[in-house]
N, C-alpha and C positions, 0 to 999 in steps of 0.2 A: 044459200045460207050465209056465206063470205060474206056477200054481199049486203047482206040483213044487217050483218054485226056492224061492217064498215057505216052503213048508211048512220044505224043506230048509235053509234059513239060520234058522229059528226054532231048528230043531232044533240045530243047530251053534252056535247061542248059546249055550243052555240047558245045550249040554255044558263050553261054556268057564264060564259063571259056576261052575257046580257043580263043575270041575276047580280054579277058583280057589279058589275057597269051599275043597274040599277039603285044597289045598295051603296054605292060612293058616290053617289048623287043626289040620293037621299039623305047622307050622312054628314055632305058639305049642305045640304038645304036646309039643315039644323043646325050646325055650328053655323052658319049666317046668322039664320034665323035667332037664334043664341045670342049673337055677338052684337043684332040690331037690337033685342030687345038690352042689353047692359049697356049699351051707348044711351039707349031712351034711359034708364035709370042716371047714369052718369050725369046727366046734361037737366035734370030734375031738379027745381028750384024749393021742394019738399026734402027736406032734411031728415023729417017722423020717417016720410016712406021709404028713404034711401037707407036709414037703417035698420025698418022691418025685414028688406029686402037684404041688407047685408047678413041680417040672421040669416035669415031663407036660405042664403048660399053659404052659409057656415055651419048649421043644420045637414044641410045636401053635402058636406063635406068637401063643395066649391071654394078651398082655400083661397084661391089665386082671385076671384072676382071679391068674393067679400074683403081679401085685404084690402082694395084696391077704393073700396066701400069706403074701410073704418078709418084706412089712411086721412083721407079727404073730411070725415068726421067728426076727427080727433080734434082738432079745435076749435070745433064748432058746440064739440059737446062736451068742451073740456068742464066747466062749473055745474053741470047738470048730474041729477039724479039718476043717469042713465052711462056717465063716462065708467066708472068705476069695472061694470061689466064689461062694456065697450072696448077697455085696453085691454082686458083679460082674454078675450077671444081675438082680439088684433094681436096677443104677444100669443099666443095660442100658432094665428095662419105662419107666421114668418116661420114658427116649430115645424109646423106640419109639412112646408114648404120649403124643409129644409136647409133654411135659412140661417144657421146655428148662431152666426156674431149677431146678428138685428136682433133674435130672440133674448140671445144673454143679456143685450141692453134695456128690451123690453119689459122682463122678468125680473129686471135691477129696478127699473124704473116704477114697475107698481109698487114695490116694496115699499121704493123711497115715498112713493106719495099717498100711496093707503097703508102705513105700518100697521095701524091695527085691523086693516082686512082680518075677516075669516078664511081670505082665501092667500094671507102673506107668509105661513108656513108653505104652501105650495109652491108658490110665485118663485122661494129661494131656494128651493130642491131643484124646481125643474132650471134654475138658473145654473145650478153646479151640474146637473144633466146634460146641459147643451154644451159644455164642455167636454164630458165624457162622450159623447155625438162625436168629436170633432177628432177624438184619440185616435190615430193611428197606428199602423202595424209597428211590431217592435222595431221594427228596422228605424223607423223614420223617428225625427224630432219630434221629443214627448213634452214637449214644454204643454198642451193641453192636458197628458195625462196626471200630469205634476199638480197644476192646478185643479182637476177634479178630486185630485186626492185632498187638497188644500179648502175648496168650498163645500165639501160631502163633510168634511170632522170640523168644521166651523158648524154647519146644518147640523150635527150629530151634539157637539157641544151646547148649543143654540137653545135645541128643542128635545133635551134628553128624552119625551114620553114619547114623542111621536111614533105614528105607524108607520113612519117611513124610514125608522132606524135600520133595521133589518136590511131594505135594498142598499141604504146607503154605504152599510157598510159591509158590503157584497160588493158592491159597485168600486169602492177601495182596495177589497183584495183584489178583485180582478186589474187592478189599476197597478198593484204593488207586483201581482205576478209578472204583466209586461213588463216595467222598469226593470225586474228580475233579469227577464228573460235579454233584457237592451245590452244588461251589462256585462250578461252571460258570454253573447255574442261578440261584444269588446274584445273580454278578457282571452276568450276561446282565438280570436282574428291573431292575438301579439304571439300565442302558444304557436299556432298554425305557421305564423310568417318565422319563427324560430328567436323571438325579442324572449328568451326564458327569463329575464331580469322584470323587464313590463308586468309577463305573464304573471308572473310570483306575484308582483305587487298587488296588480289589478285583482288576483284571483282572492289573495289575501283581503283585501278591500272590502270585496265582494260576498264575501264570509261572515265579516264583521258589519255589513249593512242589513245584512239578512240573515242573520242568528237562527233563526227557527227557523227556515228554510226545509225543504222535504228534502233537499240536494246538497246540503254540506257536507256531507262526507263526498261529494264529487268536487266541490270545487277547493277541500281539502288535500282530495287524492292529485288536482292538477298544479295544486301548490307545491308538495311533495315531485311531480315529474317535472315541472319547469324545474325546481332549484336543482335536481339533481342533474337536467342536461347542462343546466349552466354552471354544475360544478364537473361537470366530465370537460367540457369544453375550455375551461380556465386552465392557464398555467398551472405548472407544477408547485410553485410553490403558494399559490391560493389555492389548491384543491381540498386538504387534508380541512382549512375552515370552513369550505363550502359544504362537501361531506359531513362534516359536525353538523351543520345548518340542515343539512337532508334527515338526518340521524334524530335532532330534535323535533323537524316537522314530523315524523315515523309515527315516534311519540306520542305527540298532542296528539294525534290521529286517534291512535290508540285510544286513549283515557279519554277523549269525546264522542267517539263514534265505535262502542267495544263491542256492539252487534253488525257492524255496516259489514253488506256479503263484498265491499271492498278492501278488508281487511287485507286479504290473500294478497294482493297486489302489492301492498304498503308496504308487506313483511318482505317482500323482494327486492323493494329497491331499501330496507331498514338492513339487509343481508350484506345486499351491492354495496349500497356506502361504506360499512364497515371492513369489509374485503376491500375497498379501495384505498381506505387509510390506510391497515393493515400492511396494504403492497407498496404504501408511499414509507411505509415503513420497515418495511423487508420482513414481515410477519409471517407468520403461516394464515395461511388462507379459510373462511368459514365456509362450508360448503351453502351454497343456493339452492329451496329447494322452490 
């Protein structure tokens, strides 16, 4: 019976490599086959057929041969009744193919030469799209997020009716939240490394860039803890202004943010400051609670 099973799993090996075998042999027989018949297309002194056939592969969602098609084309069919479409689906492949700078030139470029397209409201969304494509993580250089935010409310101003207001300007907050998030991460680095002077500014900054924020009473509360280590850390006789400085941040806190479940916090160091005047002043002391 050992021996049944051994025999049997040899067997059921031999048929998978040979099945594989088989199948990557048949699969490089086709990509040849593939690659001979687009070299015959290529080398086609028929211009009509070379861009039935660029359709064909732009259709079949063959980005990378039909670009390869409309490239070679394109000034061929530059005055013709047929360019029009033509760059449309060639600034189309460079998208698809992830190509984001060739596309944003592409998408610039039909504009510029069919302004009155039916298809020139598109052409300049998805032009401000292939920048938002290119946005990276908050960490890194947002100078693309910067500009999506920059060609999305030019597109928003542009074409007030359009139906593509809504994404656009989705695609903005999502853009204002990153930058959000960039500056967060700044100001949070100067707190962290102990710069309480930075911190305060930056966070200040940061408050005042983004007003309506879901998070200003956070990055109020880190204003309020930077000033206050940078006035415990200060000589004696700059303490008692830095303090006052903590004392007023408490404050604003307060009259702006008078439901933030941050309050509790505020009210400790609005406590602390004033005990630490108090004691630069040989006062009796307020208790902390």
């Amino acid at each position: 019976m050992r021996l049944f099973i051994l025999l049997l799993l040899a067997s059921f090996s031999i048929s998978s490599c040979t099945f594989l075998s088989n199948a990557g042999n048949s699969l490089a027989f086709w990509n040849h086959k593939k690659n001979a018949s687009f070299s015959k297309i290529m080398k086609s002194k028929d211009n009509e057929y070379k861009l039935r056939m660029a359709e064909n592969y732009y259709v079949k969602k063959d980005y990378n041969h039909a670009e390869q098609l409309y490239e070679e084309l394109f000034p061929i069919f530059k005055a013709s009744a047929q360019f029009e479409d033509l760059y449309y689906k060639f600034a189309y492949c460079s998208f698809y193919l992830k190509d984001y700078t060739n596309a944003e030139n592409l998408f610039k470029g039909f504009v510029e030469v069919f302004p009155n397209s039916q298809k020139a409201e598109e052409m300049e969304y998805m032009r401000a799209y292939t920048f938002y494509k290119q946005s990276p993580k908050a960490e890194l250089d947002q100078t693309n997020t910067t500009k999506t935010i920059g060609f999305m409310q030019a597109f928003i101003n542009t074409h007030p009716g359009s139906a593509r207001i809504k994404d656009a300007t989705d695609i903005i907050d999502k853009c204002r939240a990153k930058l959000e998030q960039k500056d967060f991460k700044s100001a949070q680095l100067y707190y962290d490394m102990n710069f309480y002077k930075a911190a305060s500014i930056t966070f200040t900054t940061l408050l005042n860039s983004y007003p309506d924020s879901e998070k200003g009473d956070l990055y109020k509360l880190y204003v309020i803890r930077a000033d206050f280590q940078f006035a415990a850390l200060s000589v004696d006789e700059k303490k008692e202004d830095r303090f006052q400085q903590v004392i007023a941040d408490c404050n604003d806190f307060i009259d702006r943010f008078p439901d933030s479940k941050l309050t509790k916090e505020v009210q400790v160091y609005l406590n602390s400051s004033q005990n630490n005047i108090k004691s630069l002043k040989n006062e009796p002391l307020k208790k902390t609670s």
